[in-house]
C-alpha positions in Angstrom: 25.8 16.9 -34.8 24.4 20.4 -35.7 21.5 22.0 -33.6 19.4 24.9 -34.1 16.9 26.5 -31.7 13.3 25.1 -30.7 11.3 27.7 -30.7 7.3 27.8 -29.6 5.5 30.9 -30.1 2.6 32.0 -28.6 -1.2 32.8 -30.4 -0.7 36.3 -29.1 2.2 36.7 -30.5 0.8 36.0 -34.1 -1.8 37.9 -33.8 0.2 40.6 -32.7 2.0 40.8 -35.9 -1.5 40.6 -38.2 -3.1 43.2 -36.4 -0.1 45.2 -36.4 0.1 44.9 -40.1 -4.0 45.5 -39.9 -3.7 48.7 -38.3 -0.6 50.3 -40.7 -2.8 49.2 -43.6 -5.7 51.0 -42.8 -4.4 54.2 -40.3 -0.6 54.3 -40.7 -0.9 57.7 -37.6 -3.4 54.9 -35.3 -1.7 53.4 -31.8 -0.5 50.1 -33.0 0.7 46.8 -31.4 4.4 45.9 -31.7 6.0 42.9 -32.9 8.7 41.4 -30.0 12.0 40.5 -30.8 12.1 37.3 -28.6 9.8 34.1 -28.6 7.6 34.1 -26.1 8.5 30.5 -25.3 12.2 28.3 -26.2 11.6 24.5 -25.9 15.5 23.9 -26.8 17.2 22.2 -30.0 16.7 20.7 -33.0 19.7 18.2 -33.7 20.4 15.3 -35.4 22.2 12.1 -34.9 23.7 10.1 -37.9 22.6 6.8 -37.3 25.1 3.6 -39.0 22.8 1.2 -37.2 19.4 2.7 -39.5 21.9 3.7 -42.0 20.3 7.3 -42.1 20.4 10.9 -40.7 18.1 10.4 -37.0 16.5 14.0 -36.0 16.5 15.0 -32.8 14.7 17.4 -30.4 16.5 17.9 -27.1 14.9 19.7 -24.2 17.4 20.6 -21.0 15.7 22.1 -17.6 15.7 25.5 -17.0 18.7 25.7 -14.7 20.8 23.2 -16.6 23.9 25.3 -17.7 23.7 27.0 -14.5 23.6 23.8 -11.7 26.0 21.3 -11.3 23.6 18.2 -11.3 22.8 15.2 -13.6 19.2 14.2 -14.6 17.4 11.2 -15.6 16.4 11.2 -19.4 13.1 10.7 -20.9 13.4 9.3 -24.3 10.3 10.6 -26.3 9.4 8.6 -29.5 7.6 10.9 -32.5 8.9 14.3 -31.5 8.6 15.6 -34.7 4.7 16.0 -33.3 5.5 18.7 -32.2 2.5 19.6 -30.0 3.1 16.9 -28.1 6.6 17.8 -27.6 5.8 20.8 -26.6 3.4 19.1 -23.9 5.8 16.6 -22.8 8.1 19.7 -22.5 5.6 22.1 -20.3 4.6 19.4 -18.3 8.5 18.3 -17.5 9.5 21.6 -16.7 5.8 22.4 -14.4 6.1 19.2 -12.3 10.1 19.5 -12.3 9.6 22.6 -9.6 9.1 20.1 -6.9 6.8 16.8 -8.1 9.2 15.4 -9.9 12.8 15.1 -10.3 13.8 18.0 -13.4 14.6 15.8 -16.3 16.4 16.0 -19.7 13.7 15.0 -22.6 15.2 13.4 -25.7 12.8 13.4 -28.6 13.6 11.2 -31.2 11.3 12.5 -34.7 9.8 9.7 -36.2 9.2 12.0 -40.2 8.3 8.2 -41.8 5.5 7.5 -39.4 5.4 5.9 -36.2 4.3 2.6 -37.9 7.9 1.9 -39.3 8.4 0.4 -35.4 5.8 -2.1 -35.8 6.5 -5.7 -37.3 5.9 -6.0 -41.5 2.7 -7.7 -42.3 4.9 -11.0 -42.7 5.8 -10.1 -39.0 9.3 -9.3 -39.7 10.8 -7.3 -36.9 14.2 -6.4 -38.4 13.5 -2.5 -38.3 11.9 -2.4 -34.4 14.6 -4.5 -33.7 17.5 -2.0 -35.6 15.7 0.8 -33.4 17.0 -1.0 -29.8 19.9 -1.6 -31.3 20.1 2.2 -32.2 19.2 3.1 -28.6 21.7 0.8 -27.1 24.6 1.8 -29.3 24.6 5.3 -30.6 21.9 7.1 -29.0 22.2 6.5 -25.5 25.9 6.6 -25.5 26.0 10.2 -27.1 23.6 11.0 -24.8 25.5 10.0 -21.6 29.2 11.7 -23.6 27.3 14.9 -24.2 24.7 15.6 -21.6 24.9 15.1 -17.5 22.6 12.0 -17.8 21.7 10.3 -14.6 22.1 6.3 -14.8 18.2 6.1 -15.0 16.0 6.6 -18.3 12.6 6.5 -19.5 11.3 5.5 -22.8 8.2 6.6 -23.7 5.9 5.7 -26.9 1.8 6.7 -28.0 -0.1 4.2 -30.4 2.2 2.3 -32.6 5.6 3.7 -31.1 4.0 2.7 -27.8 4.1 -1.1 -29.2 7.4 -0.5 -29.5 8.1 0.7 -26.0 6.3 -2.7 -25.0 8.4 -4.2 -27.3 11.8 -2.9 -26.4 10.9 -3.8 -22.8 10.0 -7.7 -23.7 13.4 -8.0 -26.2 16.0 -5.8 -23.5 14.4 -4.9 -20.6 17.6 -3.6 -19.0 17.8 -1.0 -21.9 15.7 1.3 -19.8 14.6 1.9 -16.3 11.3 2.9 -17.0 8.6 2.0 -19.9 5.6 3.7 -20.9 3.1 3.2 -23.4 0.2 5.0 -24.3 -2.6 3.2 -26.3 -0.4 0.9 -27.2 -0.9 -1.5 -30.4 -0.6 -4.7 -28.8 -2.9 -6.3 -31.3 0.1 -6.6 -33.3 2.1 -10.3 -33.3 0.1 -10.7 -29.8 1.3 -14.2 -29.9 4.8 -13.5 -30.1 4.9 -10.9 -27.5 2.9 -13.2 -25.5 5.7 -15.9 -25.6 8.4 -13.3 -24.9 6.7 -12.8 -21.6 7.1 -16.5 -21.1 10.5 -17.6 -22.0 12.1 -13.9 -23.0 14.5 -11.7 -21.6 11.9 -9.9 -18.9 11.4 -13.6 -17.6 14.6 -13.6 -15.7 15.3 -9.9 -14.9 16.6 -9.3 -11.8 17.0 -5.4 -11.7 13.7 -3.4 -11.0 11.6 -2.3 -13.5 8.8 -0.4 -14.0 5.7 -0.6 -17.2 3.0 1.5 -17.0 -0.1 1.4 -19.8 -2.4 3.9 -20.2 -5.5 3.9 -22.7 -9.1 4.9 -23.0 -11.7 2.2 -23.3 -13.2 3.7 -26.5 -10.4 2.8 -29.1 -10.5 -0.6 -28.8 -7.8 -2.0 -26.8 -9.6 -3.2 -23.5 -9.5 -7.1 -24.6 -5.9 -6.5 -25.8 -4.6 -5.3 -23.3 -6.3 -7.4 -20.9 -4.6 -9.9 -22.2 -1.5 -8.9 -22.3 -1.7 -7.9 -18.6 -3.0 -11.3 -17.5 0.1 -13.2 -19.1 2.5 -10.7 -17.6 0.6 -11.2 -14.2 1.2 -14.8 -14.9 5.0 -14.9 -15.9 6.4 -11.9 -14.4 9.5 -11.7 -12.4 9.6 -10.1 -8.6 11.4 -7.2 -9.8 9.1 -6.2 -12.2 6.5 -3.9 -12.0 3.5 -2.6 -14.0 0.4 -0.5 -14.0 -2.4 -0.2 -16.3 -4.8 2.9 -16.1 -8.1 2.7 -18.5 -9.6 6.0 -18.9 -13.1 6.7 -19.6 -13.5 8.2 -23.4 -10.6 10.4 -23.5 -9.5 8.6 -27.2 -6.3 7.6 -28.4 -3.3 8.9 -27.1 -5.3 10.4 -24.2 -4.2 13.9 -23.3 -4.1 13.3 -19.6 -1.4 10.3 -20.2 2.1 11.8 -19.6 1.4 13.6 -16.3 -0.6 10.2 -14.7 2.4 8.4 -15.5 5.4 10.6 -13.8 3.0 10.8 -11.1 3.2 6.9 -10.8 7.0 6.5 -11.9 7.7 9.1 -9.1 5.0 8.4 -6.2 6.3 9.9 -2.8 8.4 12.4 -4.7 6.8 14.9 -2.5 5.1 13.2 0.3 0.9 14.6 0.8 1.5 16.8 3.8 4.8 17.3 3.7 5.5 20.0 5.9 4.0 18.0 8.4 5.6 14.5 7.7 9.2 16.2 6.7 9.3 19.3 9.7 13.3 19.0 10.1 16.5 19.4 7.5 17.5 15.9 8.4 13.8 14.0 7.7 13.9 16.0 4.1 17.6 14.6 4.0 16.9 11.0 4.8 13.6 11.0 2.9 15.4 11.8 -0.4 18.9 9.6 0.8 16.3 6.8 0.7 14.4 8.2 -2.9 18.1 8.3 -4.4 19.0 4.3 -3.6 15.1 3.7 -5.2 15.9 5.1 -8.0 19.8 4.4 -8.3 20.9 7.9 -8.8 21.6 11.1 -6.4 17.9 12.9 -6.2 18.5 16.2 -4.8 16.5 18.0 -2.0 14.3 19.8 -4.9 15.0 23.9 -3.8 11.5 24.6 -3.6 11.0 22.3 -1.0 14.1 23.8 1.1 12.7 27.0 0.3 9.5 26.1 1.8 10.7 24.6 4.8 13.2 27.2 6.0 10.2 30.0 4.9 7.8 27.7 8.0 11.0 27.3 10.5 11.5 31.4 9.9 7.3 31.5 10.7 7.5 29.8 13.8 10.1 31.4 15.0 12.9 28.4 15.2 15.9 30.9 14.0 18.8 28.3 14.8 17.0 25.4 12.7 16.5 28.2 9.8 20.1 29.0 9.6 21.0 25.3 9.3 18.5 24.8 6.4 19.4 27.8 4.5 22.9 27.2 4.8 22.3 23.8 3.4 20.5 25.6 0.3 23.6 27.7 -0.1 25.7 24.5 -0.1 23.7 22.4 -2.4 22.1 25.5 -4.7 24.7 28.4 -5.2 23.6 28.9 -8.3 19.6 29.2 -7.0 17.9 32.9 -6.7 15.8 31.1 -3.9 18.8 29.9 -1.6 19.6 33.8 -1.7 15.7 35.0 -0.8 15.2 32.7 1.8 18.6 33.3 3.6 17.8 36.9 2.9 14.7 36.4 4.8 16.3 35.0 7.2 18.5 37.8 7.9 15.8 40.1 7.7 14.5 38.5 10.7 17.5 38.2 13.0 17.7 42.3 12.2 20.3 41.7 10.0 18.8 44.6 7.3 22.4 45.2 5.8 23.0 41.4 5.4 19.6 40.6 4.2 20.2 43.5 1.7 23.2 42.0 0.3 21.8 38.5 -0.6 18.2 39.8 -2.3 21.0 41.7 -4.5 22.7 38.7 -5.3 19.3 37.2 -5.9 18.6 39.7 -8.4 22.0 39.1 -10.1 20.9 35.6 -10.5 17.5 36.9 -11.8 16.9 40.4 -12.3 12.9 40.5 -13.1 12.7 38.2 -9.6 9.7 40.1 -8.0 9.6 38.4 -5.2 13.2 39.6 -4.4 12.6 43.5 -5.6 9.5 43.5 -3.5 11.4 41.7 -0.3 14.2 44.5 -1.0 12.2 47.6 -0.8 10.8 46.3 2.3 13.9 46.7 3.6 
């Protein structure tokens, strides 16, 4: 598998370069702006996967969190069908990465680029479904497993799928709903073979699961799909087993594929992630422990204590002047997040505090190794 880098670059970076070129042209002696080096953003990899299920070369866009190579912990995988659109990659890939400081579990998002069209998923006209049903087999067998050999993948994944690639999520669910923990589909085509999927819900696989999981359909009520999916939701309200699942979120004219999609859904895959009010509801180490014990056996993986929200409640123990209780919960961070800038702050903090200026100076230093441009750590050391 060969991969090459990712890279997103900003408007302002572009237009850097032509006025740049603007300004030599016409005053070559006239202040000019300068080109940068380095992207202004890096979303990850380009790779590929050759595929002896599909019988051809799969590309692939990979996307790790920001302290992957750093940490020592796994992460659950989102499997993103038609990454080679690549704005919505890129969305997929902001959004993981801004709800994965502490709304969210950080996750590992596996695009899988789709350079035919997203309509090879769907059924022929003659409703044959030997290629959707080639593409499970492709997840079961060769992408997933690389996947787990390559990557510190959590046992618990996500497949997600917009307009005809969200049929196929749907689909995948209805054919092996084990294959995955979680299924989203946005604007799905459900008009296609409706009474086929309609009898998988009856008699199929999904009818006897007994393993929790989760659908969720989003869609906006201006492209058409209200009275299919309406009925789709009716027979699964009918047929469907206790440990299953599902939501389905109409949105007023926001069109196909809405925007807002991706973020409604993580919020609904991951509910109490970060409890309203949690400095209130969580005010000791151990309720923040127990509260994410009982998260981890949910979700059938270790969730860790997210740092920011250690951070945050040794940074209020510190406030109100509970010392001893600090100490505990920044020694956890220590324990849990060596490789964290913030488990080095806040204990610095900390020793700030107690009077400790010599201590606290030595651990904003070993912040700043971790991150030298960490302003919040330069700032807290001049202080000193």
């Amino acid at each position: 598998m060969k991969t090459t880098k990712l890279l997103i670059l900003t408007c302002a970076l572009s237009l850097n370069t032509v006025f740049a070129q603007e300004k030599t042209e016409k005053d070559p002696d006239s202040p000019r702006l300068t080109e940068h080096s380095e992207p202004a953003v890096s979303l990850g990899e380009i790779s590929s996967l050759q595929s002896k299920v599909l019988n051809k070369t799969i590309p692939l866009s990979i996307h790790l969190p920001a302290n992957y190579d750093s940490s020592r912990k796994t992460y659950p995988v989102l499997y993103m069908l038609g990454s080679d659109y690549r704005a919505r990659f890129a969305m997929l890939a902001s959004t993981l990465d801004y709800m994965g400081e502490g709304r969210i579990p950080e996750m590992i998002l596996i695009g899988i680029d789709l350079p035919e069209g997203n309509r090879i998923l769907l059924p022929t006209r003659d409703q044959d479904t030997t290629i959707p049903d080639n593409y499970i087999n492709f997840f079961e067998t060769e992408l997933i497993p690389y996947i787990d050999n390559n990557y510190r993948a959590a046992p618990f994944k996500v497949l997600f799928g917009g307009s005809n690639s969200g049929f196929f999520s749907v689909y995948t669910l209805l054919n092996n709903p084990l294959l995955f923990n979680g299924y989203f589909a946005s604007s799905p085509s459900l008009s296609n073979i409706s009474t086929e999927l309609q009898q998988k819900i009856k008699s199929g696989p999904l009818k006897t699961l007994s393993e929790n999981r989760f659908l969720h359909i989003i869609y906006s009520d201006d492209e058409g799909l209200t009275n299919h999916v309406s009925e789709f939701t009716r027979v699964v309200a009918d047929h469907k087993p206790e440990s299953f699942t599902y939501r389905v979120d109409e949105l007023i004219n926001q069109g196909h594929v809405p925007a807002m999609d991706f973020t409604q859904f993580l919020l609904a895959l991951y509910p109490d992630f970060k409890p309203f009010n949690f400095r209130k509801n969580l005010e000791s180490l151990d309720k923040v422990k127990q509260h994410f014990d009982r998260l981890s056996k949910r979700y059938g993986y270790e969730i860790k204590t997210p740092i920011s929200v250690i951070f945050d409640l040794g940074y209020v123990t510190i406030r109100s002047k509970n010392l001893i209780a600090a100490e505990e919960i920044f020694q956890y961070s220590l324990e849990v997040y060596p490789e964290e800038k913030d488990s080095y702050l806040g204990m610095g903090l900390l020793r700030q505090t107690q009077g400790q200026l010599e201590n606290a100076k030595v651990m904003y230093e070993k912040a700043l190794t971790i991150d030298p441009d960490f302003s919040l750590a330069k700032r807290w050391l001049q202080r000193l």
